[in-house]
N, C-alpha and C positions, 0 to 999 in steps of 0.2 A: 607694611613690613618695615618701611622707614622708622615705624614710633617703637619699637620693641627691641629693646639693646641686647645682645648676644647673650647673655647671661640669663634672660627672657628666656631665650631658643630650648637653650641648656636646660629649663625646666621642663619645658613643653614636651622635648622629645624623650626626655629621661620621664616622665611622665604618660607616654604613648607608650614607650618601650618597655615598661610597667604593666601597661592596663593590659595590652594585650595576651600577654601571655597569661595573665592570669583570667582573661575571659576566657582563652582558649580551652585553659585546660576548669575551666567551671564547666565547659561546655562539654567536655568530653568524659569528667566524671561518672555522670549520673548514667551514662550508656556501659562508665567499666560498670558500676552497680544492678545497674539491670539486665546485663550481661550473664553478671553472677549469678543471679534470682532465677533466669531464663533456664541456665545449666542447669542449677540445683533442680527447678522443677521438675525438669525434665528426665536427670536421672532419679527421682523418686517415680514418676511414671514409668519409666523402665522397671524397676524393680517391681513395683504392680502388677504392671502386664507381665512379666517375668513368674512371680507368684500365682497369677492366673491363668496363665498356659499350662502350667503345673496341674493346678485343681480341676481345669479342661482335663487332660490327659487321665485325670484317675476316674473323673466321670465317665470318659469314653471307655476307658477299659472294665468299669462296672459293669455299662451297659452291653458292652460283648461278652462277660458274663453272662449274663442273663439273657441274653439274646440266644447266646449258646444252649441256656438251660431251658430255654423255653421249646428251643428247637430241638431238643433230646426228650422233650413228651412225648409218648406215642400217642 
């Protein structure tokens, strides 16, 4: 530490004080992006399953239709 004149220091830490924040947020990037990806997918599955609950229900009400009309045969 003796051979390293202050102005030495002045690089090194201005230089740490740099790299980290910018590791930091490299690191924390790619989780806001797949964060996003996660949501997105997710409410497009919603909507799916949303549109398919639907097409259920009009199936089950055909089929009591005709369940009815089967059952009005004599």
């Amino acid at each position: 530490m003796e051979y390293i004149p202050w102005y030495g220091w002045v690089a090194i830490v201005g230089a740490i004080s740099w790299v980290i924040p910018v590791v930091v947020g490299t690191l924390r990037q790619p989780t806001k992006r797949g964060d996003d990806a996660l949501r997105a997918s997710l409410d497009e599955l919603a909507a799916t399953n949303r549109q398919l609950a639907q097409r259920l229900e009009g199936v089950d009400q055909r089929l009591g239709k005709i369940e009815n009309t089967l059952n009005d045969i004599p």
